[in-house]
C-alpha positions as CSV (number, residue, x, y, z in Angstrom):
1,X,-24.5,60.0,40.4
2,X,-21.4,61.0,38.0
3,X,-18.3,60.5,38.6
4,X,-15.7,63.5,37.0
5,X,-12.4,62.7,36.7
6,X,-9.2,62.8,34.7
7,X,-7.6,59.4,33.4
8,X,-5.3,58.9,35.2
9,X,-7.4,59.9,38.5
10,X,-10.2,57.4,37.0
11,X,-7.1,54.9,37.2
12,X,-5.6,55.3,40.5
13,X,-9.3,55.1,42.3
14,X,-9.7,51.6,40.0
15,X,-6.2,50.5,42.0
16,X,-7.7,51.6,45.0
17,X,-11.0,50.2,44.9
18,X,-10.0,46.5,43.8
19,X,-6.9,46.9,46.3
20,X,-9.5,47.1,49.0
21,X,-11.5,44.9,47.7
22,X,-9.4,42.4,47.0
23,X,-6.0,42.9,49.1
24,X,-4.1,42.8,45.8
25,X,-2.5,46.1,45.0
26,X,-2.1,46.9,41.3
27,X,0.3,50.0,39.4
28,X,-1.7,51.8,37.1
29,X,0.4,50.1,34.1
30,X,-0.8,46.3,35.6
31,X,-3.9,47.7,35.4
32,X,-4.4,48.9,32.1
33,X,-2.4,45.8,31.2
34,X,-5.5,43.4,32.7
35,X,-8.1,45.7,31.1
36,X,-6.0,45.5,27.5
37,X,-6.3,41.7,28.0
38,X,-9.9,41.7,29.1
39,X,-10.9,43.8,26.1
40,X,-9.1,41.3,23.4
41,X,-11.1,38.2,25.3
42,X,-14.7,40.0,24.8
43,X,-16.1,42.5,22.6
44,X,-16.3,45.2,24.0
45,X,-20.1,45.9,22.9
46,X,-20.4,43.0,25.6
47,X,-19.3,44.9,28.3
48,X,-21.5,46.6,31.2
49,X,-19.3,49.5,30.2
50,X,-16.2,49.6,28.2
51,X,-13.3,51.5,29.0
52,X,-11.7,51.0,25.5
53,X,-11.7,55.3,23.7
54,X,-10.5,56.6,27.3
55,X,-7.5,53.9,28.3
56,X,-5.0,54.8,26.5
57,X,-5.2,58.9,26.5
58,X,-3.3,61.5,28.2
59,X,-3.8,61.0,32.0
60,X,-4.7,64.2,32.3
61,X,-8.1,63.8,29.6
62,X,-11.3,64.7,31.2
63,X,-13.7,61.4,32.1
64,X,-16.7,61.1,32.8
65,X,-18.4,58.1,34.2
66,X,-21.9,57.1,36.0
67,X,-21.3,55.0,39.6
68,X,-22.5,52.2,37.7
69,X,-20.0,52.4,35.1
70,X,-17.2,52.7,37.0
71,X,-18.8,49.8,39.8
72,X,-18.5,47.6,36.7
73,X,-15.0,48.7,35.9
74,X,-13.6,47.7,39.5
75,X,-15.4,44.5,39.1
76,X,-14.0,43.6,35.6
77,X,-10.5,44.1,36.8
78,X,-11.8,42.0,39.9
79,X,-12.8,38.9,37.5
80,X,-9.5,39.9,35.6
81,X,-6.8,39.1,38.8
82,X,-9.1,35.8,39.5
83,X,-10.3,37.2,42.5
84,X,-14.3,36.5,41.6
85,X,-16.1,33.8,39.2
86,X,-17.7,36.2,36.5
87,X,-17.4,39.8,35.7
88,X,-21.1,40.4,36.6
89,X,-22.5,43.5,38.5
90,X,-24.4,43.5,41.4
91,X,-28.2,44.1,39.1
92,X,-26.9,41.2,36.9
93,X,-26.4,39.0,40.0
94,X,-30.0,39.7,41.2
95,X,-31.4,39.7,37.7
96,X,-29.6,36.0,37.5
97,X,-31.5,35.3,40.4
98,X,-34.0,35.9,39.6
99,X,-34.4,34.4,36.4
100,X,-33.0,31.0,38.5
101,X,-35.4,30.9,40.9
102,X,-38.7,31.9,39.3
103,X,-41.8,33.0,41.3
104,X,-39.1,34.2,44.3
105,X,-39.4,37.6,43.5
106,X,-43.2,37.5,43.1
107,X,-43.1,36.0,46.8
108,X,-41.3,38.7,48.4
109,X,-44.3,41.1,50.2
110,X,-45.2,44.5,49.4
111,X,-43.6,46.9,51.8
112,X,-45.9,49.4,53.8
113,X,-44.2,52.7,52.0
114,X,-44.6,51.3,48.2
115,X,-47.9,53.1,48.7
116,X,-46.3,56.8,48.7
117,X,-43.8,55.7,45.5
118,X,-44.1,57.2,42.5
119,X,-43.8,54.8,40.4
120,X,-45.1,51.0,40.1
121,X,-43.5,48.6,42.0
122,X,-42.5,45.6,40.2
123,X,-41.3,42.0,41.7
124,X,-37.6,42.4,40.7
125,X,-37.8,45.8,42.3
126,X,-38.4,44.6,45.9
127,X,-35.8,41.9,45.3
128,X,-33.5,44.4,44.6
129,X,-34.1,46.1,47.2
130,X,-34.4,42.9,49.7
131,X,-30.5,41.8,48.6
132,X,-29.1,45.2,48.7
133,X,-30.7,46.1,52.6
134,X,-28.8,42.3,53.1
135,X,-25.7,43.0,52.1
136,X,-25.4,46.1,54.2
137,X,-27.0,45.0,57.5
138,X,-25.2,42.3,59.7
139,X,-28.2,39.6,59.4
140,X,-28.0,36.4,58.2
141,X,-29.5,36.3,54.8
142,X,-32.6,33.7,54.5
143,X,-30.0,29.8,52.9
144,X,-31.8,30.5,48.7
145,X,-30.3,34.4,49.0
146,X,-27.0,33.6,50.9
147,X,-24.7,32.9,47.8
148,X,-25.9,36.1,46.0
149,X,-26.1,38.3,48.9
150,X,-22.2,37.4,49.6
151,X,-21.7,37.8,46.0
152,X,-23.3,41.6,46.0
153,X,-21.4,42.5,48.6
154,X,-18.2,41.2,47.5
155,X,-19.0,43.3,44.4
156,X,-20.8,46.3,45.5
157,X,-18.6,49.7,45.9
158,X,-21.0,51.6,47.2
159,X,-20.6,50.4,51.2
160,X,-16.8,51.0,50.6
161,X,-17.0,54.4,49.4
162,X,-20.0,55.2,52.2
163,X,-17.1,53.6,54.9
164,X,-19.9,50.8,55.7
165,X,-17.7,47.9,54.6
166,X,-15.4,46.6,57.0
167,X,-12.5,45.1,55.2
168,X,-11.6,41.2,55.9
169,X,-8.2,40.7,54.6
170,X,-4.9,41.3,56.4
171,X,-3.1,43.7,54.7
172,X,-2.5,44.4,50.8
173,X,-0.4,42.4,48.4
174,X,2.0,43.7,45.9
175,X,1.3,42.1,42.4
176,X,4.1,43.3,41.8
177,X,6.2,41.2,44.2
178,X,5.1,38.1,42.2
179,X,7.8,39.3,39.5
180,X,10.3,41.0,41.4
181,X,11.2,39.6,44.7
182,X,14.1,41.4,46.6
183,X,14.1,39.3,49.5
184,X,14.4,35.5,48.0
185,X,14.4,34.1,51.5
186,X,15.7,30.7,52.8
187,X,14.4,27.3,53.2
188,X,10.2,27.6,53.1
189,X,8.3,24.4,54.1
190,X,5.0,23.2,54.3
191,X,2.3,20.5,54.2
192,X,-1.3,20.5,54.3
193,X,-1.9,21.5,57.5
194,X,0.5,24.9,57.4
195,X,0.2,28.3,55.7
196,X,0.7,28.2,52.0
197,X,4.2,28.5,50.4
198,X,2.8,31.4,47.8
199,X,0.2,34.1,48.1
200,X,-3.2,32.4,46.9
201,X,-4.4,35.5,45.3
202,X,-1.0,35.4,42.8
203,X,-2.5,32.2,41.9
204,X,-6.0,33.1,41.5
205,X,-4.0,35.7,39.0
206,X,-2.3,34.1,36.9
207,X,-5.1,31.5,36.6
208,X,-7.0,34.4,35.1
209,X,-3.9,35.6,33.5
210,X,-1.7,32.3,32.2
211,X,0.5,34.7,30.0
212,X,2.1,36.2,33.1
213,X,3.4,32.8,33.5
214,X,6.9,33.5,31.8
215,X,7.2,36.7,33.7
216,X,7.0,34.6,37.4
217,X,9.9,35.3,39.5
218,X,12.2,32.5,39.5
219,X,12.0,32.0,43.6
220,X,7.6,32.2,43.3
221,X,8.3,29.6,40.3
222,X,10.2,27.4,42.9
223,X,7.1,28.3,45.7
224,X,4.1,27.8,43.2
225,X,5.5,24.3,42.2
226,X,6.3,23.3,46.2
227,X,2.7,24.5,46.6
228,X,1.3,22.4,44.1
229,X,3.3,18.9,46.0
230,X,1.9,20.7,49.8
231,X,-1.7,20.4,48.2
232,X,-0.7,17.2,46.7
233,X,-0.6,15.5,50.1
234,X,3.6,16.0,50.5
235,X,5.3,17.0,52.9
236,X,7.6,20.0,51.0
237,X,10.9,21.7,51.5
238,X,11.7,24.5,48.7
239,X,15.5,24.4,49.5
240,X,17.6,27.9,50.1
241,X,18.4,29.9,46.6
242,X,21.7,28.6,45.3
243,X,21.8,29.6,41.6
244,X,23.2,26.1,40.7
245,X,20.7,24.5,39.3
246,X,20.5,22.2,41.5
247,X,17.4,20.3,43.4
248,X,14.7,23.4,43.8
249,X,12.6,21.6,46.1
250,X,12.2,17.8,47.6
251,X,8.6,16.4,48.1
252,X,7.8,13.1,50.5
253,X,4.7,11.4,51.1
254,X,4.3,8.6,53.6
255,X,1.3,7.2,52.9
256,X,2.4,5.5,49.4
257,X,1.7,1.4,49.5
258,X,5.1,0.5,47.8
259,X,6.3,2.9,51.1
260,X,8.0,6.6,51.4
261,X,7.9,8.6,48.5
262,X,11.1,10.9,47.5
263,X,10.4,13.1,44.9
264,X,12.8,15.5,43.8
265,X,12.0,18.7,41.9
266,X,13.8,21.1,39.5
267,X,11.9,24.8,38.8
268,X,13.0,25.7,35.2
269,X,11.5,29.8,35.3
270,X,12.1,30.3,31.1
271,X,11.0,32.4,28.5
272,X,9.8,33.3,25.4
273,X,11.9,30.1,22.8
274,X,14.2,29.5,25.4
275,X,14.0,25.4,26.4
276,X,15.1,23.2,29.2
277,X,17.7,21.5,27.4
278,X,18.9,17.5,28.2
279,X,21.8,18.7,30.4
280,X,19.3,19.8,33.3
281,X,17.3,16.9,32.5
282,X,20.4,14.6,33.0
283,X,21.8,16.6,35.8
284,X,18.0,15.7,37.9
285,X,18.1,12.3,36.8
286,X,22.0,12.2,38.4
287,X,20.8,13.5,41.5
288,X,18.1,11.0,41.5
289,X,20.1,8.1,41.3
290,X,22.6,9.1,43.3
291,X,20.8,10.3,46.3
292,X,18.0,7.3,46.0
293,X,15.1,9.5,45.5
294,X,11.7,7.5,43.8
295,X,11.3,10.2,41.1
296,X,12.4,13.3,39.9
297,X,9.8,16.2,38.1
298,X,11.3,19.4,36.3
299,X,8.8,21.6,35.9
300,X,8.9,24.8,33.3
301,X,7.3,28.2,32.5
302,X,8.4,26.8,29.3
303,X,8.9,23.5,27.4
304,X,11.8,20.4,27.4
305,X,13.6,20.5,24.5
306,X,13.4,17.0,22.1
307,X,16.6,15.4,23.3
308,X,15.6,16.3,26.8
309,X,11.6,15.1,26.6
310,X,12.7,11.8,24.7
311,X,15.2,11.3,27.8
312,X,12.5,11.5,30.3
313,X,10.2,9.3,28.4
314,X,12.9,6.6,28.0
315,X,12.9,6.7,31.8
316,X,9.0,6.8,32.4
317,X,8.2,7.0,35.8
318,X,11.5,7.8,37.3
319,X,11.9,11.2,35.6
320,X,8.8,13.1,34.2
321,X,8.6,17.0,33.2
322,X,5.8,19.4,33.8
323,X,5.6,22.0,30.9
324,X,3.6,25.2,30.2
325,X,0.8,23.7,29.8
326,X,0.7,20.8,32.7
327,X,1.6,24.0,34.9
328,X,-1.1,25.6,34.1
329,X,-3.2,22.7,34.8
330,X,-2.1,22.4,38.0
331,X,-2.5,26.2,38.6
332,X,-6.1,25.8,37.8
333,X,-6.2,23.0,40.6
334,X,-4.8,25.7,42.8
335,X,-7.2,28.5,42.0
336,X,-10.0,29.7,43.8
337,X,-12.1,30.2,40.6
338,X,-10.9,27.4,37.7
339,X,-11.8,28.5,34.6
């Protein structure tokens, strides 16, 4: 089975197959801009198929593709937004398998029609077989296939385009709404019994995409680092958008020995050079003091300037800063899939 299409129609039925798949809805741009990214992390000779002498041509060039090929494309931009563990296909699943558990396969019996086939039945065949007829019937698969079963089906396009799948997620998510909010709401609190203060699958993104970091939206900054004190064990409030620089969100916890714990949290959304300098630093430790919190944590896309790092550290535990880097280690707490 081919698939015959111009680019840009090869691109908008990517969007739509990993929006369904996922319930994260990509532009064509984002995703040519995950594929760009996933082609400078591997060769592309290590692909299942590589997109790389048709992505950048006129939208209206000729492609043509084989099912398999473009499977493997909707699954690489999958594995690209953090919304699976590897960028395998569904063979390479069952082939993993297979190697995994050896002698499974050979188990497997020999079916009555393998008779009338025109061709030799081998081991992996009928395992192949046995995972696909799985993932597209409603029975439970036997506990040693469940994991890749779920996995093949997660993966597989072939029940979406046949209108087999039924789809699990509620609704479809804008990627794009993790950059540009309109609506910044007001206050948004949470602990770990209630809903999430930011979409998980932007996490799960940029987890698999930490250079989008910068880019965040200054009020999914302020929800990503509430979230991070919810899953912490806090009890969070992300306070209503004020534009003052003030206290972005408070964090308490009940259950420290010494008693309550106040923290007190600045989001510092920065780019590219630009640096938290001492005066937000100073203004946080102010509010700190005055307002009798236990700590305060600023946390940036970014990094603290010298005179405002060496001002935390003179106050240790009072007033600490969570930079680029600590973010994204606490991002890749968050995630479904750390890397």
């Amino acid at each position: 089975m081919n698939l015959n299409s111009s680019v840009a129609g090869i691109q908008d039925s990517l969007t739509e197959l990993v929006g369904i798949k996922t319930g994260l809805a990509l532009t064509r741009n984002e995703l040519i801009r995950v594929l760009d990214r996933e082609l400078g992390r591997e060769s592309p000779d290590r692909w299942f198929y590589s997109p790389h002498s048709w992505l950048h041509s006129t939208p209206h060039e000729w492609v043509r593709l084989r099912a398999e090929e473009f499977e493997s494309l909707v699954i690489r931009v999958m594995y690209g937004i953090g919304a699976i563990p590897d960028p395998d296909t569904p063979m390479q699943l069952i082939r993993r398998f297979a190697m995994e558990s050896p002698g499974y396969a050979e188990s497997i019996p020999a079916g009555s029609d393998e008779e009338e086939a025109p061709f030799p039945v081998f081991p992996v065949m009928r395992l192949i077989w046995r995972v696909s007829e799985l993932a597209n019937s409603s029975d439970a698969p036997p506990p040693e296939l469940r994991a890749t079963v779920e996995e093949y089906r997660r993966r597989s396009i072939l029940s979406v385009m046949m209108g087999l799948e039924r789809i699990s997620w509620n609704g479809v998510t804008h990627l794009s709404e993790l950059f540009h909010l309109s609506h910044l709401g007001a206050t948004q609190s949470g602990n770990l019994e209630s809903t999430p203060l930011i979409d998980q699958r932007f996490i799960d993104y940029l987890n698999s995409q930490p250079a989008d970091l910068e880019r965040i939206h200054w009020r999914q900054f302020e929800y990503l680092v509430g979230e991070y004190f919810r899953r912490s064990g806090y009890q969070v409030t992300v306070t209503p958008p004020s534009g003052d620089g003030g206290i972005d969100a408070t964090a308490v916890r009940d259950d420290n020995a010494l008693g309550p714990e106040l923290v007190f949290v600045q989001a510092k959304r920065l780019a590219g050079s630009n640096q938290v300098g001492i005066d937000s630093v100073k203004a946080l430790w102010t509010d700190v003091n005055d307002q009798f919190a236990t700590r305060g944590v600023i946390a940036t896309t970014t990094v603290l300037a010298r005179g405002a790092r060496e001002f935390c550290e003179a106050r240790k535990y009072r007033i600490s800063a969570a930079e680029r880097d600590d973010v994204n280690s606490w991002i890749e707490r968050l995630a479904t899939y750390p890397k």
